[in-house]
Every structure is written in C-alpha cells, then in structure tokens.
C-alpha angles and dihedrals in degrees: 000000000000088000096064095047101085087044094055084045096058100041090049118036094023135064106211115211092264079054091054094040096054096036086056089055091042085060093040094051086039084059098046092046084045089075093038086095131182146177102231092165114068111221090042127054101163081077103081129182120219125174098227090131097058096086093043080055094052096044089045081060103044101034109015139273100290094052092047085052094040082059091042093048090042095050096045081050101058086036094056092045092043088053103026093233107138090174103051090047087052098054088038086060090039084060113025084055089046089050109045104033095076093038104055084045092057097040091045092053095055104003107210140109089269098059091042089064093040084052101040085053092050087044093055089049105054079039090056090052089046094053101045092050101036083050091054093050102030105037092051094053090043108048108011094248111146128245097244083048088062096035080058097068105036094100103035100038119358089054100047096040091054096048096042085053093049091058106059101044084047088061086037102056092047106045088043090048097044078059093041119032100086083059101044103040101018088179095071097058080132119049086042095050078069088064 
C-alpha cells in the first residue's frame, strides 16, 4: 500500500516533463485544427465547426481535467491573439472548459470507453449551458445584436450546432485517445486496457 502512494501523488497533483511536453503539442495541433473550418448546418454557414477540442479532450483523458482545460485555454488563446478576436476566444474557453472538464472527471474515476461516453454526454450538456448563456451575454456586447435576437435562435440554431458539434469531437476524441493514449500517457497501460 505505502509503495503506491508516491506513484497516485505524481500522476495526480504533478505534470512530469513527457506531460508538459505533450500537453504543449496538444496546444500547438488544437491551434492548427482551430483554423481547418467548416459549415456543418445548412441555413447558416457563418456557424463553423473545428476540431480544436478534440486534443483538450485528449490530454482531459490521459492527464486530468486541469490539464484537458489548460490545452483548451491555451489554443483558444493563441487562437484569439492569431486572429484578434477577443470574443470568440472568450466563448471557445467558456466551452472547451465546460466540456472537458466533466468529461475528463468521469473518464479519470473508472477509465474506459464507457465512461468516455458518460463523461462526453455530461460534458455536451454543461457545453450546451455554457453556449446558450455565454451567447446571450457575449454575442449582444460584441456585435450589437440584441438579446431577443439571440434568444431567437437558441432552439432552432444555437442548440442543434453545439450539440452537433459536441458530438463529433466527442467520437473524435475518443476514437483519436483509445490510438493514442499508450503513446501519450505510457503510466496508465492498465486503466486504459478496461476500455
């Protein structure tokens, strides 16, 4: 028992130098998928779906939640500052954080394919939340659009388009991590060998 301790503590409260490392290429390929753009709801093509979350997704499965919402910050970041758009950076943290965060939870208490999808659903959910209300904040300061004019659309467009999105990062990400993650996080053979 004594001799697992130090081992729990430093894959939970510590971020070795291969965790750094990945988590830095995570942010780095998050920023270059940020700009790979597409329409994916027809009726309105100035909605467009990246899969930037996708690898602080990855990186919430393999090393934690707070290491899954530092690659998501950090892409929407670069992102924000690449494309000086303050506001769009803003909402992209709101939900990348909102999204990741429970599902990385879920997934790092039993790690398995199961719990990545348990966690990925709660994770759309609280996104969903996160979108709706950071759109009716945000959208109205930013571009003078008024708040019934979002609420307007919450139902037919802003609903549908997040959780479309959701989803397929959601396959993504775990499709992408159950390749990956013997490379990535080498420490954890077993938990993922569940899933």
């Amino acid at each position: 028992m004594a001799a697992s301790t130090p081992e729990i503590i430093s894959n939970t409260n510590r971020w070795d130098t291969r965790q750094i490392v990945t988590m830095a290429l995570m942010a780095a390929i998050g920023v270059l998928l940020s700009f790979i753009e597409a329409p994916i709801m027809p009726g309105v093509p100035y909605l467009k779906y990246d899969p930037s979350a996708v690898p602080a997704l990855i990186s919430g499965f393999a090393f934690g939640p707070v290491a899954g919402i530092a690659v998501g910050t950090v892409t929407a970041v670069i992102h924000g500052l690449l494309t000086s758009n303050f506001w769009g950076a803003l909402m992209s943290i709101l939900c990348v954080v909102a999204f990741v965060a429970p599902a990385a939870l879920i997934y790092r208490a039993r790690p398995g394919v199961a719990a990545g999808i348990a966690g990925c659903a709660a994770g759309t959910a609280l996104m969903l939340a996160a979108a709706i209300g950071g759109n009716l904040v945000v959208t109205p300061l930013y571009s003078g659009v008024s708040m019934d004019a979002v609420m307007a659309l919450i139902v037919p467009v802003l609903i549908p388009f997040n959780l479309l999105k959701a989803v397929i990062n959601s396959v993504l990400g775990i499709l992408v991590h159950r390749s990956v993650s013997r490379v990535i996080a080498p420490g954890s053979r077993k938990s993922h060998a569940r899933g």
